[in-house]
C-alpha positions as CSV (number, residue, x, y, z in Angstrom):
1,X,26.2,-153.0,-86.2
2,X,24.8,-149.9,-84.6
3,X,23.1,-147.4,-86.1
4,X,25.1,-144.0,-86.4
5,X,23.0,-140.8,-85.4
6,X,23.8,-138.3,-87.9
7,X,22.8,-134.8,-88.5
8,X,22.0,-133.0,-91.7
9,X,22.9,-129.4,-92.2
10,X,19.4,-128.4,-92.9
11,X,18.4,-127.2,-89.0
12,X,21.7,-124.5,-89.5
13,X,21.0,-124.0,-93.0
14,X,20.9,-119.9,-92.1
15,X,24.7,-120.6,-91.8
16,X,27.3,-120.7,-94.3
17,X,28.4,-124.4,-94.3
18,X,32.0,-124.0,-92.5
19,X,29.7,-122.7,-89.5
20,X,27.2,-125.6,-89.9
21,X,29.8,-128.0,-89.9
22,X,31.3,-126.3,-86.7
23,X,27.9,-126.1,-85.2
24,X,27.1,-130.1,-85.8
25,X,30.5,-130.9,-84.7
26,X,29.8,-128.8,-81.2
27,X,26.7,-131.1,-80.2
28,X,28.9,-134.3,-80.6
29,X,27.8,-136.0,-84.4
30,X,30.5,-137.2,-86.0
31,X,28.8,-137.2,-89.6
32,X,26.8,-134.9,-91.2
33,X,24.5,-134.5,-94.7
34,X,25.1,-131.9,-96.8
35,X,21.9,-129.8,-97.7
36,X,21.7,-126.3,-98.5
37,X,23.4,-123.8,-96.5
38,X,23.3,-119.9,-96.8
39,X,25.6,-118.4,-99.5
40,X,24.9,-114.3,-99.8
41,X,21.8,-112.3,-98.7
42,X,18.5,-114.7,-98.0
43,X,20.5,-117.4,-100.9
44,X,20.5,-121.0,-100.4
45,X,22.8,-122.7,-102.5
46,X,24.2,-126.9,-102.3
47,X,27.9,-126.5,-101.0
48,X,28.8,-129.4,-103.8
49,X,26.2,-130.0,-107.2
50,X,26.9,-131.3,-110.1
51,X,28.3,-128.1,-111.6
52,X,30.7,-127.8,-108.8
53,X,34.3,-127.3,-109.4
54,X,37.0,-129.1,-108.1
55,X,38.1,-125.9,-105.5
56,X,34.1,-125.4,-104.4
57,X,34.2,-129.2,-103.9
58,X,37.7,-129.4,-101.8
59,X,36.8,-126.0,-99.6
60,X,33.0,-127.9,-98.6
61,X,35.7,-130.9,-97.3
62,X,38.4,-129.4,-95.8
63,X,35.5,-127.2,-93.9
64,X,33.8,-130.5,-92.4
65,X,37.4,-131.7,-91.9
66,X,38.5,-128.8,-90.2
67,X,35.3,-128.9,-88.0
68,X,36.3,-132.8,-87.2
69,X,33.1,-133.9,-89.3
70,X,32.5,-136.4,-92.4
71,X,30.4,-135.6,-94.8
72,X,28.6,-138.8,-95.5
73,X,25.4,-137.7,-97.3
74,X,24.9,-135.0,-100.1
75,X,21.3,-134.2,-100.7
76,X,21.1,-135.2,-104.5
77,X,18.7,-133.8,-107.2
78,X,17.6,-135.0,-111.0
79,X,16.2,-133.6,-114.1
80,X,14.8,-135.9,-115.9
81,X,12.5,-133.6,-117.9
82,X,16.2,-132.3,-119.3
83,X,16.0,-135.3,-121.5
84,X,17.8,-138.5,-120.2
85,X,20.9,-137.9,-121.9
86,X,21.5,-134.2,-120.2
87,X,20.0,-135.7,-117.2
88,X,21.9,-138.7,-117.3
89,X,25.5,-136.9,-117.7
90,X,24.1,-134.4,-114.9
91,X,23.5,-137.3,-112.4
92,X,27.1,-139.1,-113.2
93,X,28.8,-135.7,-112.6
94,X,26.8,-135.7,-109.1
95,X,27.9,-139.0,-108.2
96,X,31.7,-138.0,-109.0
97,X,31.6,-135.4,-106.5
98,X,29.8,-136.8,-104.2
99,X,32.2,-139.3,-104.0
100,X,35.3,-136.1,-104.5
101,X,33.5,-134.8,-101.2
102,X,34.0,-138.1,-99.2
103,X,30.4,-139.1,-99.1
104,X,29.3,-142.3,-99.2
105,X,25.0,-141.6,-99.9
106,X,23.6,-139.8,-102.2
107,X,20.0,-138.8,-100.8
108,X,17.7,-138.3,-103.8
109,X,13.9,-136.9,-103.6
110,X,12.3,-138.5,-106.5
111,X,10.6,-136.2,-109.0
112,X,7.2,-134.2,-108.7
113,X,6.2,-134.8,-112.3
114,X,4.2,-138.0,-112.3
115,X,4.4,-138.0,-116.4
116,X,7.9,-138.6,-115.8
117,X,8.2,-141.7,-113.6
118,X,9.8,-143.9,-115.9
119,X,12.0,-141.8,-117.1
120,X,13.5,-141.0,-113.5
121,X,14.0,-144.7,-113.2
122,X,15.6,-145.1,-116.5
123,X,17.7,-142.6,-115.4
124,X,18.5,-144.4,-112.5
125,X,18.7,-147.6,-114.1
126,X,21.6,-146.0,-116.4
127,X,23.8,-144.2,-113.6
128,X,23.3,-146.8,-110.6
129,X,26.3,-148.6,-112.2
130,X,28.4,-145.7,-112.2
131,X,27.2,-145.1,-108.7
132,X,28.9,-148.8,-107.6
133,X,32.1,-148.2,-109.4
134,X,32.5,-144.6,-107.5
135,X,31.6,-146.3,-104.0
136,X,27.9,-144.0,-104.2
137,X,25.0,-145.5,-102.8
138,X,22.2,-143.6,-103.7
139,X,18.9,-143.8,-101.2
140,X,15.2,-142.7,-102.4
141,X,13.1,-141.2,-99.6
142,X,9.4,-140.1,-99.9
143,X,9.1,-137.0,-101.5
144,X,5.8,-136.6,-102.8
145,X,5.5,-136.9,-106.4
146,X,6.7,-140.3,-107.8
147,X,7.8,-141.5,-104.0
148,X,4.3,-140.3,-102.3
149,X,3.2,-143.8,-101.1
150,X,4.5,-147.1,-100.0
151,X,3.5,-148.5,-103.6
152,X,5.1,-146.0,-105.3
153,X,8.7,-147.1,-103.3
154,X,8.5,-150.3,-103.7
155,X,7.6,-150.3,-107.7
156,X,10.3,-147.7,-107.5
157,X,12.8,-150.2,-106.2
158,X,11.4,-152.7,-108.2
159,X,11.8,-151.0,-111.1
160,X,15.3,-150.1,-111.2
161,X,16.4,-152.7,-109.1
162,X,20.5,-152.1,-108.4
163,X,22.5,-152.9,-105.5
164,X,23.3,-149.2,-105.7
165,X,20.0,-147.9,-105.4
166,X,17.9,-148.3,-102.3
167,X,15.4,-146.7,-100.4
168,X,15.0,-144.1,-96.9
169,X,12.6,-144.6,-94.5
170,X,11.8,-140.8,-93.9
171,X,8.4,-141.3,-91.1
172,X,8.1,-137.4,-90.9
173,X,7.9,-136.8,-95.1
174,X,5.0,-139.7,-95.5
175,X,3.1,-137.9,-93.1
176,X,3.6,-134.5,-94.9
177,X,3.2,-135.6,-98.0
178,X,0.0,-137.6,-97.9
179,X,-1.6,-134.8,-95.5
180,X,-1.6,-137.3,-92.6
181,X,-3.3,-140.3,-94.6
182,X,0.1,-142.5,-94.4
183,X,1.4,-144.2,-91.0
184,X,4.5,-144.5,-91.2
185,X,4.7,-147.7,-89.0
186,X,2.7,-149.7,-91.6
187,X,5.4,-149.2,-94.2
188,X,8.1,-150.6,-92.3
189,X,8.0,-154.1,-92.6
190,X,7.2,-153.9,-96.5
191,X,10.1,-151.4,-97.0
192,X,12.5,-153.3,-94.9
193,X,14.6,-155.4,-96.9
194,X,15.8,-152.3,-99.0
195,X,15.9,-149.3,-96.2
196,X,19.7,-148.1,-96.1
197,X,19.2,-145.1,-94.3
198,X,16.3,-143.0,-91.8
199,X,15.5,-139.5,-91.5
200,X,14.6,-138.1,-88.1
201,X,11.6,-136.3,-88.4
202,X,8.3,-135.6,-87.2
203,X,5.3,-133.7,-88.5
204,X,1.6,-131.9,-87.3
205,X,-1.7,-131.8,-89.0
206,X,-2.3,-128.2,-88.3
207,X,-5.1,-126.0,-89.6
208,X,-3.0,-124.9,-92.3
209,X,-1.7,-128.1,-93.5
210,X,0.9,-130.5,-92.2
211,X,4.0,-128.7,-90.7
212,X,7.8,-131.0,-90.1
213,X,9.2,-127.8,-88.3
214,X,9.3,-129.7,-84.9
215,X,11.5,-131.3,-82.6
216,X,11.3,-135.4,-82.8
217,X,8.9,-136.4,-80.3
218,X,6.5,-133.7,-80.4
219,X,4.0,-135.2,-83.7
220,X,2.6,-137.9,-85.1
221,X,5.3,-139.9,-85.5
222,X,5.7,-142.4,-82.5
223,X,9.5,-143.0,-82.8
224,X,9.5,-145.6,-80.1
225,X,7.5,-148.0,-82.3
226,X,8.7,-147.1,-85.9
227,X,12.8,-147.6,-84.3
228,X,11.5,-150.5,-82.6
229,X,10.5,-152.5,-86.1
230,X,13.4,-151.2,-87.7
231,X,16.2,-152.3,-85.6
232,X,13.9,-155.4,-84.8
233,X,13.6,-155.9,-89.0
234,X,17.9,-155.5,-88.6
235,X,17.8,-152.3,-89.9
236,X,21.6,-150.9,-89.5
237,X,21.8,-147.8,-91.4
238,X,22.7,-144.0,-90.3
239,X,19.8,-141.6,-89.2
240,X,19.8,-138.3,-89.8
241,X,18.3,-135.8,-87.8
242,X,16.4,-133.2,-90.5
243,X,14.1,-130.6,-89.2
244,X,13.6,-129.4,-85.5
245,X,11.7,-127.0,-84.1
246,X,12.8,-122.8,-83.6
247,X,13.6,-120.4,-85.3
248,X,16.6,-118.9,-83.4
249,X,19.7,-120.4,-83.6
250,X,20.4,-121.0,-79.7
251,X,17.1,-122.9,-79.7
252,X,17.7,-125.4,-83.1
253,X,20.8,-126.4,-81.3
254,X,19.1,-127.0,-78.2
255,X,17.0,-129.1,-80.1
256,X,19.1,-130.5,-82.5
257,X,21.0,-132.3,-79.4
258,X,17.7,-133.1,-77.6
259,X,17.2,-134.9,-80.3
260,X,20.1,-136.7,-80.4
261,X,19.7,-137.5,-77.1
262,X,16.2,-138.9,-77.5
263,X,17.0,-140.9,-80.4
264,X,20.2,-142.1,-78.8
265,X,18.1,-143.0,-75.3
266,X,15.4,-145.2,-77.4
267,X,18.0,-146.6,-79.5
268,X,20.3,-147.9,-76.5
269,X,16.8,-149.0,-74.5
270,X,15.8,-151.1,-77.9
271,X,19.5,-152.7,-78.0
């Protein structure tokens, strides 16, 4: 199976999300993530949440549709420190319209409140069947807090330990997160048998602290090797492309679709 190079909206996320769509659709993906897009003066909202209404959910697909693009990823969210019964009805609503929107993933961050771990994977524990029955997978990816190391992944995985719930190799995010001390090619083989999805993204150590507002190819993360072990390890999941580099939109999309095309290059080279 080959892997699908997707593209979230985060790199046009100074568009509203019709004009994201269009814009991802332009360089050639046929599948997108939904993250936040602009909505109003300097606002960033989620197109679909789980407070979204049934109209806010069928305008964000008839927009990718329209564009010719599927959403297949929402950028999910929890609240554990809600209490796990708010949280828990929260996190079921989210997986209802995910699956409303057409997606198939659900990409969750984790939580920053250490004091909370096992609640977040109670939580998870309780709505990863519900997940299943709506055709939601939901994928963890290192966020810092409760996902900041390989350890904290895999007793993550462990720990809650669904066929719904699985984990995203993000190289660019344990780099950032850890302030450089992670390589992301020595998680690989550990995280293997439960990646389901990959983030394109690199990151710098700069002077001011780690920066993943670059273009793939131009950090620390040496993509060759980290795609090599994965699609050596049969890793067959969708990557997404996540941050590039610019600030104007004429040179994100010029990046955006280098990026594609490196990823694509090392990806046919390694088949």
């Amino acid at each position: 199976m080959k892997n699908i190079i997707a593209c979230t909206t985060r790199p046009y996320q100074m568009l509203p999300f019709a004009a994201a769509c269009e814009q991802i659709a332009a360089a050639g993906f046929s599948e997108l993530a939904v993250y936040y897009s602009a909505s109003g003066l300097d606002q960033y909202v989620l197109p679909v949440s789980a407070d979204s209404t049934s109209s806010e959910i069928a305008a964000a697909r008839n927009a990718a549709a329209a564009a010719g693009v599927k959403s297949a990823m929402l950028l999910g969210y929890s609240h554990p420190e809600l209490g796990l019964a708010k949280a828990i009805a929260e996190y079921k609503r989210l997986i209802d319209n995910a699956s409303a929107l057409g997606a198939q993933w659900l990409l969750d961050c984790g939580i920053d409140d250490l004091n909370l771990r096992h609640d977040y994977y109670e939580l998870m524990r309780q709505v990863a069947p519900h997940a299943a029955q709506a055709g939601i997978q939901i994928s963890l990816k290192p966020h810092g807090g409760i996902t900041l190391s390989l350890q904290d992944l895999l007793q993550a995985q462990q720990e809650i330990d669904h066929p719904a719930f699985s984990l995203c190799f993000d190289p660019g995010n344990l780099i950032y997160y850890s302030n450089g001390a992670i390589k992301p090619e020595d998680c690989i083989t550990p995280l293997l048998p439960w990646l389901s999805t990959g983030i394109i993204k690199d990151c710098v150590i700069n002077a001011t602290g780690p920066d993943v507002a670059i273009t793939a190819g131009e950090g620390l993360v040496d993509f060759r090797q980290t795609l090599s072990e994965l699609v050596k390890g049969g890793f067959t999941g969708p990557l997404y492309i996540e941050c590039v580099g610019g600030t104007e939109l004429a040179e994100i999309d010029r990046n955006v679709r280098a990026t594609q095309q490196f990823i694509g290059q090392l990806l046919a080279e390694l088949a």
